[in-house]
C-alpha positions in Angstrom: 71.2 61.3 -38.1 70.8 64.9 -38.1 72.5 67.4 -35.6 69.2 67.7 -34.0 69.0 64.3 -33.3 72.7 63.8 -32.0 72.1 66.8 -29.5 68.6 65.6 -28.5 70.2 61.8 -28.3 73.3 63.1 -26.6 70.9 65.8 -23.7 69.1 62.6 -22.7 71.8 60.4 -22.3 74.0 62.9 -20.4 71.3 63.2 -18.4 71.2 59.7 -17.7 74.4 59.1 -17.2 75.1 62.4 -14.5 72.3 60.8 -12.8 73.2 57.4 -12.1 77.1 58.2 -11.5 76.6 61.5 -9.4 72.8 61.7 -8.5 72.5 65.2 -10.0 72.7 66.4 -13.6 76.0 68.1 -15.0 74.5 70.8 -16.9 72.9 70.7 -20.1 75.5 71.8 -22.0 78.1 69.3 -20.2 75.4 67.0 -20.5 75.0 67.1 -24.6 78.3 66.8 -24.8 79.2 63.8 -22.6 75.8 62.0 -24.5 77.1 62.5 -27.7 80.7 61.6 -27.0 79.1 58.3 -24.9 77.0 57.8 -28.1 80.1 57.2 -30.2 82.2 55.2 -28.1 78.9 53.2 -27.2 78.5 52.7 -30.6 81.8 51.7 -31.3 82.3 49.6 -28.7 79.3 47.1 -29.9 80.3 47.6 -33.4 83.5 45.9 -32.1 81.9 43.4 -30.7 79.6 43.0 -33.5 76.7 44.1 -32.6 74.8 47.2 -34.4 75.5 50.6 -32.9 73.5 53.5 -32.4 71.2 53.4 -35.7 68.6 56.5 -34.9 67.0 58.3 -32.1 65.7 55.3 -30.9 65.8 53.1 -27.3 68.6 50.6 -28.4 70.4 54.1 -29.4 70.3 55.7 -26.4 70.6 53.0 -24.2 74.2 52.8 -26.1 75.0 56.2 -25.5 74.0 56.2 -21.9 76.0 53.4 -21.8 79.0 55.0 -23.3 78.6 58.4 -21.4 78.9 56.6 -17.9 82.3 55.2 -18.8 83.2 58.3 -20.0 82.5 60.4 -17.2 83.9 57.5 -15.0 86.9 58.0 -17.0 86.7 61.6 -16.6 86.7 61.6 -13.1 89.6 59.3 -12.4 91.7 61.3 -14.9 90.5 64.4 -13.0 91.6 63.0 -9.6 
């Protein structure tokens, strides 16, 4: 994937993870950032498991990385407490 695609992959998921743990978006730069970083630990965790990880900008992708960006910014926020 291209660096286009990871920061258009990683906007939307942020997005979608800020939303369903907060109700409000983080920022899109926060945002990009938490999607990307949910996009490889989404990834990784099904390539663990054995399942294909995020392939492309594609809806098995970002559900991954939406996926991944809630447990990170879950994780974030007990670590921040």
């Amino acid at each position: 994937m291209s660096i286009v695609s990871w920061i258009l992959l990683g906007l939307v998921a942020g997005t979608i993870a800020s939303l369903i743990v907060h109700k409000r978006g983080e920022g899109i730069l926060f945002n990009i950032v938490l999607g990307i970083v949910g996009a490889m630990i989404g990834g990784s965790l099904f390539r663990l498991l054995g399942a294909r990880g995020v392939t492309g900008v594609n809806l098995h992708s970002l559900a991954l990385a939406a996926l991944g960006a809630v447990i990170v910014l879950l994780a974030f926020h007990v670590i921040q407490r």
